[in-house]
N, CA, C and O atoms as a CHARMM CRD file, in Angstrom:
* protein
*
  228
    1    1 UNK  N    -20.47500 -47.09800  48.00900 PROA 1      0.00000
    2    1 UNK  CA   -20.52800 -48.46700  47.55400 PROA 1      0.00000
    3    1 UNK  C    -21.14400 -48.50100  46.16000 PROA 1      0.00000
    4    1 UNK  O    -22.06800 -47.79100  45.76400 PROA 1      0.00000
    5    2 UNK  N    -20.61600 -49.25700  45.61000 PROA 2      0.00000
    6    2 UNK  CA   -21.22400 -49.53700  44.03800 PROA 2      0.00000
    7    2 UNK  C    -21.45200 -50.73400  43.94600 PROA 2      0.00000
    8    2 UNK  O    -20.64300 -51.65300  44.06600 PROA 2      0.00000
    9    3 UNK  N    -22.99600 -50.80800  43.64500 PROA 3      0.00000
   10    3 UNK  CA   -23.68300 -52.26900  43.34900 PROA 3      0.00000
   11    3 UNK  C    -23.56200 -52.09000  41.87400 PROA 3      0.00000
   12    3 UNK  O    -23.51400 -51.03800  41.23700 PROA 3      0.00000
   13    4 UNK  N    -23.51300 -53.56500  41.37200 PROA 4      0.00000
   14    4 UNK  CA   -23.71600 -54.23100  39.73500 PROA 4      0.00000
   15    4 UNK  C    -24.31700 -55.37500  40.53700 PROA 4      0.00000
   16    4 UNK  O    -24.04700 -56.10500  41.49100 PROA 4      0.00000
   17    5 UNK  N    -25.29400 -55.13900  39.62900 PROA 5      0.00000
   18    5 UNK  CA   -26.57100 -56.51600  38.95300 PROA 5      0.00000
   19    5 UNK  C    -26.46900 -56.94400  37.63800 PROA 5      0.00000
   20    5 UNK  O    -26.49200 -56.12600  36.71800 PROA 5      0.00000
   21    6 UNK  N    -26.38800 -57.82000  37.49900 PROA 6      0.00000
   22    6 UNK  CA   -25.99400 -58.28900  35.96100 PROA 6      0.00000
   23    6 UNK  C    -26.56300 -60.40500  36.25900 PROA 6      0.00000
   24    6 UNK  O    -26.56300 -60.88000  37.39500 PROA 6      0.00000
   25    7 UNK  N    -26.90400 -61.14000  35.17500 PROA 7      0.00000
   26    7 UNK  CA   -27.21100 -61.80100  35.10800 PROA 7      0.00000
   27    7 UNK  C    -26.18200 -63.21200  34.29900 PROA 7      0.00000
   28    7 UNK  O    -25.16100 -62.94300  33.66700 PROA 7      0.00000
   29    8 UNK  N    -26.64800 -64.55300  34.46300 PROA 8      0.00000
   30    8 UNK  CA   -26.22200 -65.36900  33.77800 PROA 8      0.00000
   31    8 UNK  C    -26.72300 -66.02700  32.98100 PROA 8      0.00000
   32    8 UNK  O    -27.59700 -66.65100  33.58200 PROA 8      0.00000
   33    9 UNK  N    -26.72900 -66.46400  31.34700 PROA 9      0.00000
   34    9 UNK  CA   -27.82000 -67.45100  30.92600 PROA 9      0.00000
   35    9 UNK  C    -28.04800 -69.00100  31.44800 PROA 9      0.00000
   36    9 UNK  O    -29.05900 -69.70200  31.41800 PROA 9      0.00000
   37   10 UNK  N    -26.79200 -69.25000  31.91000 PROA 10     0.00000
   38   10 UNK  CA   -26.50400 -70.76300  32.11700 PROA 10     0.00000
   39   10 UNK  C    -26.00600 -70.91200  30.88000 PROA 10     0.00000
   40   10 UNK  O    -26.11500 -70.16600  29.90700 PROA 10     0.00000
   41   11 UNK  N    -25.09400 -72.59700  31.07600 PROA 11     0.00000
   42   11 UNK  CA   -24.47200 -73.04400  29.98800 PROA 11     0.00000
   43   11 UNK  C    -24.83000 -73.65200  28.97500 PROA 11     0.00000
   44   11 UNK  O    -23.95600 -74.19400  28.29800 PROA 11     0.00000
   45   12 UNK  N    -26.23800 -73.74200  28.56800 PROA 12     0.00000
   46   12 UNK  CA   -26.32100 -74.36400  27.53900 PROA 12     0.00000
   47   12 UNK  C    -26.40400 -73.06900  26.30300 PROA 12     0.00000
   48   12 UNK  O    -25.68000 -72.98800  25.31100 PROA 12     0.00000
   49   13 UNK  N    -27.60600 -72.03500  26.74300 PROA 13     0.00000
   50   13 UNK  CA   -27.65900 -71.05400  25.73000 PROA 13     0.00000
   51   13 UNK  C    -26.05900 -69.85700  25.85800 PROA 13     0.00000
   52   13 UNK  O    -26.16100 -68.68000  25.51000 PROA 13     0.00000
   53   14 UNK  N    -25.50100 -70.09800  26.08200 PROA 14     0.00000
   54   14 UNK  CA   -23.83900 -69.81200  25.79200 PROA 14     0.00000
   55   14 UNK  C    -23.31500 -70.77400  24.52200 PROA 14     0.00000
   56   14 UNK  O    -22.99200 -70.23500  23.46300 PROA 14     0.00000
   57   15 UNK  N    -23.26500 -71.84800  24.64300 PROA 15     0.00000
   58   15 UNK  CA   -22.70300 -72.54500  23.63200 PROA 15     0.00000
   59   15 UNK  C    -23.23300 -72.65100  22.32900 PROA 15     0.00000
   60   15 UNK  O    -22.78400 -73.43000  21.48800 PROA 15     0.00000
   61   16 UNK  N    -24.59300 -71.54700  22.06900 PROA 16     0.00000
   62   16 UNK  CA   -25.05300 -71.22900  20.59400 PROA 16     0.00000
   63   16 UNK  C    -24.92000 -69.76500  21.05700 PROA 16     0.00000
   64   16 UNK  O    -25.08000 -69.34400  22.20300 PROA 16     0.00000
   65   17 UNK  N    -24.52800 -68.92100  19.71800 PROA 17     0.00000
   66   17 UNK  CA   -24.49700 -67.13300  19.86500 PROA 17     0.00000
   67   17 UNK  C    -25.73000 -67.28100  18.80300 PROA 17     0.00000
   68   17 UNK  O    -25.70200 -67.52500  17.59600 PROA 17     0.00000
   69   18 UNK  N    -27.13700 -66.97600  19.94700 PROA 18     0.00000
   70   18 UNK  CA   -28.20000 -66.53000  19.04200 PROA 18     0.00000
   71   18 UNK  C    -28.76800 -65.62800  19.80300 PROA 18     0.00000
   72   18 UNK  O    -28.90600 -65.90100  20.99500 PROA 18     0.00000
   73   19 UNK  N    -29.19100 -64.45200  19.33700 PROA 19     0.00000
   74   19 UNK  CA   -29.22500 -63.04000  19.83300 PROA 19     0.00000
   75   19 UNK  C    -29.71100 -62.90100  21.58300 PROA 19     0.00000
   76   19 UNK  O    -29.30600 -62.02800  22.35100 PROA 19     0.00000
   77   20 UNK  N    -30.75500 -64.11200  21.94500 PROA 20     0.00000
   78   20 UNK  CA   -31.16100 -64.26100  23.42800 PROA 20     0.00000
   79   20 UNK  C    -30.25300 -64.74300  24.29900 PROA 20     0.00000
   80   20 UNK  O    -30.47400 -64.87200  25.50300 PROA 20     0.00000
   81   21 UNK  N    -29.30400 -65.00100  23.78900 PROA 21     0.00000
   82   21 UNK  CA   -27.93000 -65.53100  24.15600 PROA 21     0.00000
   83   21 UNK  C    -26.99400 -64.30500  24.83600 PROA 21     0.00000
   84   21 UNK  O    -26.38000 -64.27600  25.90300 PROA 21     0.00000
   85   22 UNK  N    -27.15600 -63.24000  23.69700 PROA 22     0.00000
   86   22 UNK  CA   -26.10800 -62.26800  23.72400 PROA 22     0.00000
   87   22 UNK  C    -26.17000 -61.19500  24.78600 PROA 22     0.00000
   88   22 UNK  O    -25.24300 -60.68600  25.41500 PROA 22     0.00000
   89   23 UNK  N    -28.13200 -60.84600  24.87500 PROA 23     0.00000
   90   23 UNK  CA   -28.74600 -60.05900  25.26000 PROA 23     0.00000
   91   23 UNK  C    -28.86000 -60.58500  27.50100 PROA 23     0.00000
   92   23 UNK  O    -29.61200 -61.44800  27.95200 PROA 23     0.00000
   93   24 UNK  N    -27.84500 -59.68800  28.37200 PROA 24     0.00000
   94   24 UNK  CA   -27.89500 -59.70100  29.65500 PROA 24     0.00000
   95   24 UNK  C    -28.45100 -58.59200  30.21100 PROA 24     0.00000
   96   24 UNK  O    -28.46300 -57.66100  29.40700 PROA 24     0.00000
   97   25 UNK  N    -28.90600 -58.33300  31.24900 PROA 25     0.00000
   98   25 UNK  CA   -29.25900 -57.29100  31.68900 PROA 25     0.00000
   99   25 UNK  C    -28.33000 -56.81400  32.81300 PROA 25     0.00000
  100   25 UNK  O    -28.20700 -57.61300  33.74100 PROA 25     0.00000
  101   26 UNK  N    -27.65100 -55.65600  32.90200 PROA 26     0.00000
  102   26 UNK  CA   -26.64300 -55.03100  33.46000 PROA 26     0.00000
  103   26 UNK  C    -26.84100 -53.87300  34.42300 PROA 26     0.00000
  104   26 UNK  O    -26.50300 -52.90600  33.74100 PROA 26     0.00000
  105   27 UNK  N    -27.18400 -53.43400  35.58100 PROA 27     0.00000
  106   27 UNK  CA   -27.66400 -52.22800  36.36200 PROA 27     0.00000
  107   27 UNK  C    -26.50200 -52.13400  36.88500 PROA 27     0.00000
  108   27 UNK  O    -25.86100 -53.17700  37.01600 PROA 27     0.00000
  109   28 UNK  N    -25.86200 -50.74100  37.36600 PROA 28     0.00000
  110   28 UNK  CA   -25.04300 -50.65900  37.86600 PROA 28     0.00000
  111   28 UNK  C    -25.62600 -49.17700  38.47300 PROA 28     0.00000
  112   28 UNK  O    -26.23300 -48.40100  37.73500 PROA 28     0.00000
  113   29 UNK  N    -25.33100 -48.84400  40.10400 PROA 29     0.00000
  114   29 UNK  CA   -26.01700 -48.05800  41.13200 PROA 29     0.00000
  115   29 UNK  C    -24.58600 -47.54100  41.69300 PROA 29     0.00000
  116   29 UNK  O    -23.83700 -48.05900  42.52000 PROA 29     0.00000
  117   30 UNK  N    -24.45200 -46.17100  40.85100 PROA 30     0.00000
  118   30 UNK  CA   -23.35000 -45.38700  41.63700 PROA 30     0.00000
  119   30 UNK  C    -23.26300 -44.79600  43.08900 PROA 30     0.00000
  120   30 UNK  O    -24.25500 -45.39200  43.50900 PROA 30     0.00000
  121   31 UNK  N    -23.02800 -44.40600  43.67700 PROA 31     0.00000
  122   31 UNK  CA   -22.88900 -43.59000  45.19100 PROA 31     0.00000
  123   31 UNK  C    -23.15100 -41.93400  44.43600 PROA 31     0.00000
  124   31 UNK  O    -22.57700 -41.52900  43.42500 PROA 31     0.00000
  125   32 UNK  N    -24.01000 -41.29700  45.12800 PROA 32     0.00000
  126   32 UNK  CA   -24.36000 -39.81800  44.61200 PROA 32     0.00000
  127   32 UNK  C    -23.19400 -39.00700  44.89200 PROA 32     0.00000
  128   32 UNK  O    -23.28800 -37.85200  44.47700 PROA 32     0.00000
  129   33 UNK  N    -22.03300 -39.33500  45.53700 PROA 33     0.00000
  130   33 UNK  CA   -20.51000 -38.39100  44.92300 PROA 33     0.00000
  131   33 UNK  C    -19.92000 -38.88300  43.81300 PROA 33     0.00000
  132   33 UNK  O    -19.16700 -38.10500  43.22700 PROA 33     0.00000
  133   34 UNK  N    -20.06100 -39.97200  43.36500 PROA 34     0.00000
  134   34 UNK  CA   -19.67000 -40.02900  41.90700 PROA 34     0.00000
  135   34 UNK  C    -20.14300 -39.78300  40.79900 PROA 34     0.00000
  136   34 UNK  O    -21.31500 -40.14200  40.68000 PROA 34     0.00000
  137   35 UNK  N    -19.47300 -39.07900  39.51200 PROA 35     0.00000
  138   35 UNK  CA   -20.05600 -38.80900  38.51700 PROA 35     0.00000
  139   35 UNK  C    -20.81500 -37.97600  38.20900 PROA 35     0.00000
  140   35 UNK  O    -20.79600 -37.05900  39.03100 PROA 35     0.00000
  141   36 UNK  N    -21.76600 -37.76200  37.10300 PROA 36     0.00000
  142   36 UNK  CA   -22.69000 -37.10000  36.92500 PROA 36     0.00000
  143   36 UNK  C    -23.69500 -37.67400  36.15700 PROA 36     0.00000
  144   36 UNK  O    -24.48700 -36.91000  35.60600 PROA 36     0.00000
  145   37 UNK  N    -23.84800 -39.20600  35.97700 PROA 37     0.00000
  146   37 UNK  CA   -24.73000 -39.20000  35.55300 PROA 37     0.00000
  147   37 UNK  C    -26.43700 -39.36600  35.99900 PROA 37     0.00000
  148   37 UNK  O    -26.66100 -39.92700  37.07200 PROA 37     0.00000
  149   38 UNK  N    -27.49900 -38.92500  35.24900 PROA 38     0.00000
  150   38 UNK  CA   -28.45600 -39.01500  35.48900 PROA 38     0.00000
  151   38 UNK  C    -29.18200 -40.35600  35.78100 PROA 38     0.00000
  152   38 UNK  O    -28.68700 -41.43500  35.45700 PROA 38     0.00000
  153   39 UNK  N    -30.81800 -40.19300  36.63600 PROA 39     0.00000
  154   39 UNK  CA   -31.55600 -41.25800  37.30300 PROA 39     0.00000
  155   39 UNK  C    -32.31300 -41.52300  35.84400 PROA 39     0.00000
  156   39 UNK  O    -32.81400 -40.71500  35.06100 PROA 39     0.00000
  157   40 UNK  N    -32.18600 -43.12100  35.78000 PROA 40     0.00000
  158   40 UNK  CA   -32.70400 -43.00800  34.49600 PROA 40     0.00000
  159   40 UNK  C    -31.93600 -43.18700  33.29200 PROA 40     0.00000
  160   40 UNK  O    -32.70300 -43.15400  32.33000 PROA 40     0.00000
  161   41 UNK  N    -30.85700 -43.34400  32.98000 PROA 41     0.00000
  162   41 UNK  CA   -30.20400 -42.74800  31.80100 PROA 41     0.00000
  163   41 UNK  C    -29.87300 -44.72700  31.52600 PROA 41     0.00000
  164   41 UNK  O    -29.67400 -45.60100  32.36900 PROA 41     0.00000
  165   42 UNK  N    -29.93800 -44.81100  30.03700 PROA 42     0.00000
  166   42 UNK  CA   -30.02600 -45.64300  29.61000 PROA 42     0.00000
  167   42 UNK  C    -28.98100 -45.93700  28.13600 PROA 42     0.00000
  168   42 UNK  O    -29.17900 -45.23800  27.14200 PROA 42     0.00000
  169   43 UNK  N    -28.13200 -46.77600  28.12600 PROA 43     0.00000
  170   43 UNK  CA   -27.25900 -46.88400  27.68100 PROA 43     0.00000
  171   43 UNK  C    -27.08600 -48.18500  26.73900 PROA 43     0.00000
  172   43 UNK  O    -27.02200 -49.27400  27.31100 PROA 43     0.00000
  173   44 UNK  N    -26.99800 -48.13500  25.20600 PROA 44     0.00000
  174   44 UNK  CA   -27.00500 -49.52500  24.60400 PROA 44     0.00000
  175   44 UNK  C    -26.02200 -50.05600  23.77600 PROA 44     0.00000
  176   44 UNK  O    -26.04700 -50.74500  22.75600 PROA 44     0.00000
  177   45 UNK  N    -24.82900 -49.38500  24.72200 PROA 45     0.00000
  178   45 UNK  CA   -24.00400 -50.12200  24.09200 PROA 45     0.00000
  179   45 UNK  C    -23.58100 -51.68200  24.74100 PROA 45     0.00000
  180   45 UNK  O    -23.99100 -52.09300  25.82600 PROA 45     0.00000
  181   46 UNK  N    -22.48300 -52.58900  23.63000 PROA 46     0.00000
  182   46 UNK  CA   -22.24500 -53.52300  24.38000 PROA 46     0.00000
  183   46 UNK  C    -21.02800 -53.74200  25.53000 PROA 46     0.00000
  184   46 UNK  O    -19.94700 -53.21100  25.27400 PROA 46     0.00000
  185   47 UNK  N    -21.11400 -54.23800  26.34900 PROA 47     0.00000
  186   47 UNK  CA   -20.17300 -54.24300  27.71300 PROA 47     0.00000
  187   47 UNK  C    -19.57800 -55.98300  27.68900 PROA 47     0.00000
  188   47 UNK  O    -20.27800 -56.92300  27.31200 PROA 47     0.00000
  189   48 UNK  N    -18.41600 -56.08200  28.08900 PROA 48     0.00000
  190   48 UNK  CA   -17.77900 -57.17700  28.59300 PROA 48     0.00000
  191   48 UNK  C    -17.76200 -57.09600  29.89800 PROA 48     0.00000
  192   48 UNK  O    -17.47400 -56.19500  30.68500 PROA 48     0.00000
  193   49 UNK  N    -18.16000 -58.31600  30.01900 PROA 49     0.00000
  194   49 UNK  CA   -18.08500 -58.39500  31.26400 PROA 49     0.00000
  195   49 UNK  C    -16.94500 -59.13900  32.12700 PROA 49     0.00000
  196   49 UNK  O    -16.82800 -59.44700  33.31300 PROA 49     0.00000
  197   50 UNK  N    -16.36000 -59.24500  31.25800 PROA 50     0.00000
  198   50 UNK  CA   -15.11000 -59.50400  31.90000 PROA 50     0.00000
  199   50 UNK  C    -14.30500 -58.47500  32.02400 PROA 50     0.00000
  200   50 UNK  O    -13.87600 -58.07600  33.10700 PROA 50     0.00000
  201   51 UNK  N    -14.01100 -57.91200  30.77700 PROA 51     0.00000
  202   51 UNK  CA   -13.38500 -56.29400  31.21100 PROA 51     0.00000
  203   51 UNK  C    -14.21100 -55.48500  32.35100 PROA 51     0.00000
  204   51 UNK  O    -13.39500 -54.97100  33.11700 PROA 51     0.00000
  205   52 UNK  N    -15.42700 -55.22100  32.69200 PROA 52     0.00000
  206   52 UNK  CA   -16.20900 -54.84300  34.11700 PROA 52     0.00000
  207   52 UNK  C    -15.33600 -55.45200  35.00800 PROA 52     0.00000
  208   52 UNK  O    -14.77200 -54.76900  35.86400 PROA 52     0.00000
  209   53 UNK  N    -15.05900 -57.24100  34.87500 PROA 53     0.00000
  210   53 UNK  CA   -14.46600 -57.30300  36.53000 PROA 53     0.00000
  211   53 UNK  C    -13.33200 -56.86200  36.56900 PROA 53     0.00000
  212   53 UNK  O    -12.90500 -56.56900  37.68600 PROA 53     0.00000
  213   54 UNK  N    -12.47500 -56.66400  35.42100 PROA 54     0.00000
  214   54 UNK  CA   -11.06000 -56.26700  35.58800 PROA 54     0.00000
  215   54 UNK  C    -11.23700 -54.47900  36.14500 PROA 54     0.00000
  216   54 UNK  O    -10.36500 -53.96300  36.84400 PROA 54     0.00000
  217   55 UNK  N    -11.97400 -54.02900  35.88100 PROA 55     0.00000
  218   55 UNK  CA   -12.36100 -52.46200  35.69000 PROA 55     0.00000
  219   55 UNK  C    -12.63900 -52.20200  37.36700 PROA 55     0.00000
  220   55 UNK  O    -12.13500 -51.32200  38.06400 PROA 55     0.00000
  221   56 UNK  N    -13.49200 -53.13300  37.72200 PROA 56     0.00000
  222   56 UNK  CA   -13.86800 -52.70700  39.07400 PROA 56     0.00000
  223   56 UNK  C    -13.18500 -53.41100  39.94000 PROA 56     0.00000
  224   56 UNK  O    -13.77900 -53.06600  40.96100 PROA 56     0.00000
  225   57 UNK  N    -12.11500 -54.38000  40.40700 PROA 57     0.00000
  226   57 UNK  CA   -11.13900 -55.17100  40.50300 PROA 57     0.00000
  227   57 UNK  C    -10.36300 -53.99800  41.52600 PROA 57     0.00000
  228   57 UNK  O     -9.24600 -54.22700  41.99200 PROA 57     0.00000
């Protein structure tokens, strides 16, 4: 099973793009047969999250 945690601002700070706006927090908890990545590993790039639901869909 693969959990994602990810958050919403609500609609008001959506309708201005000012950086606290932009900034969600995203965890995603693989199953230990997938992959290889490490406990810990930290990643900063940016993600859509709409492409995520199409991805995991």
């Amino acid at each position: 099973m693969i959990v994602i945690y990810t958050s919403d601002n609500g609609f008001y700070n959506k309708m201005l793009m000012y950086e606290e706006s932009l900034h969600l927090p995203l965890l995603i908890r693989l199953p230990s047969n997938v992959g290889s990545v490490k406990a810990g590993t930290v990643n900063h790039e940016m993600v859509s999250q709409y492409v995520l639901r199409l991805t995991v869909s």
